[in-house]
C-alpha positions, 0 to 999 in steps of 0.5 A, spaced: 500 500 500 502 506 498 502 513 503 495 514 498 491 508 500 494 508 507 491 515 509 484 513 504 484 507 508 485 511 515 479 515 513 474 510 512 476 507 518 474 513 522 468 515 517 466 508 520 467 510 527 463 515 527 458 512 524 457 507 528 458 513 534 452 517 530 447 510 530 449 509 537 447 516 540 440 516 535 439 509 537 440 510 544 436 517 545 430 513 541 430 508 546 431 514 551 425 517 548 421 510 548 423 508 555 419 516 557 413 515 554 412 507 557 414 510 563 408 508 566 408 500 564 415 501 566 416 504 572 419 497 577 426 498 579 429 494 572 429 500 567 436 501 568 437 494 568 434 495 561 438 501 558 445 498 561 442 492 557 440 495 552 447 499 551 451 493 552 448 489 546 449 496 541 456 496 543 456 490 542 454 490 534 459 496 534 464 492 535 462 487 530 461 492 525 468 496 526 470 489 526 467 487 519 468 493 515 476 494 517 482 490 515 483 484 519 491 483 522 496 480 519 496 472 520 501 471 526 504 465 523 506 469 517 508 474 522 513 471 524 515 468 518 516 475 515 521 477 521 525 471 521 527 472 513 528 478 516 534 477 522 537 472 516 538 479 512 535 475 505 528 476 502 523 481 501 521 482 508 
């Protein structure tokens, strides 16, 4: 990759982030919103379980999504295999 695509891949990750960020407040001020106007059905002692439920499984899914749109890591085998060429001083590591 060249310094050109290492910055466009860069900005998509973080345009990704940020998206993810913008779905997590909308979400999170809908259920909000949702939760306010249930008030009355839902005013036993476990709405604050719910939010804390409710945001645990949207950063969950957040991270599923950062996770499938970003480049995976380097296999660690082939890791290092790239250093050990590299300490013998040969190949294109």
């Amino acid at each position: 990759m060249d310094q050109s695509s290492d910055r466009s891949a860069a900005g998509r990750r973080e345009e990704a982030v940020y998206a993810v960020a913008g779905l997590a407040d909308v979400l999170l001020g809908q259920v909000g919103e949702a939760l306010q106007r249930t008030g009355s059905v839902l005013r036993r002692g476990d709405r604050s379980g719910l939010l804390r439920d409710g945001y645990a499984e949207l950063a969950a899914r957040g991270r599923l999504a950062l996770r499938r749109h970003t480049e995976p890591p380097e296999p660690y085998i082939e890791s290092l295999a790239r250093r050990a060429i590299a300490r013998r001083g040969g190949g294109d590591a």
